[in-house]
C-alpha positions in Angstrom: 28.8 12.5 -15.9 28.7 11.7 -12.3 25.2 10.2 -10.4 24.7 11.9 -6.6 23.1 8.1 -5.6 23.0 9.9 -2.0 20.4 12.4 -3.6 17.8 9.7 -4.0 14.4 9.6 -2.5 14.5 6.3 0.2 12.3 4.7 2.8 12.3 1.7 5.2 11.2 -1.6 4.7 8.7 -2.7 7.2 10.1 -6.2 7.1 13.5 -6.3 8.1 13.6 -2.6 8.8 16.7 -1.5 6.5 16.3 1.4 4.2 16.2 1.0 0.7 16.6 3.5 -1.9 14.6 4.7 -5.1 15.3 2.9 -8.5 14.1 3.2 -11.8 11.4 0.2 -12.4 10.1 2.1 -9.4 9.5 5.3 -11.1 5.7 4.9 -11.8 4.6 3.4 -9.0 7.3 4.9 -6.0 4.6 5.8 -3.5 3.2 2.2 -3.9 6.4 0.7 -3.2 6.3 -0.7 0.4 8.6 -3.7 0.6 12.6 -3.7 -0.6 12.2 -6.8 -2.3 10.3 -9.9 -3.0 11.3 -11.6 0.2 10.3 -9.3 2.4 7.2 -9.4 0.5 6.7 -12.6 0.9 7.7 -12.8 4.6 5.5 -9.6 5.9 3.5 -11.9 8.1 6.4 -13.9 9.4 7.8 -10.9 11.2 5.4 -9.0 11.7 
């Protein structure tokens, strides 16, 4: 069984502006997912 990781959904974090991609813990709430981690979360203000 072979995953197409290439295949999944992604967006950019408004932080440091990289892309990140889908993951599972994400599955509920995907469209609420803004940030590509805590840190960026935590430093929204600082650069932006």
């Amino acid at each position: 069984m072979s995953h197409k990781k290439q295949y999944l959904p992604q967006k950019t974090c408004p932080t440091c502006k990289r892309p990140f991609a889908w993951r599972k813990k994400w599955e509920k709430n995907w469209d609420g997912v803004v940030y590509c981690s805590k840190k960026c979360r935590s430093n929204k203000t600082a650069l932006a």
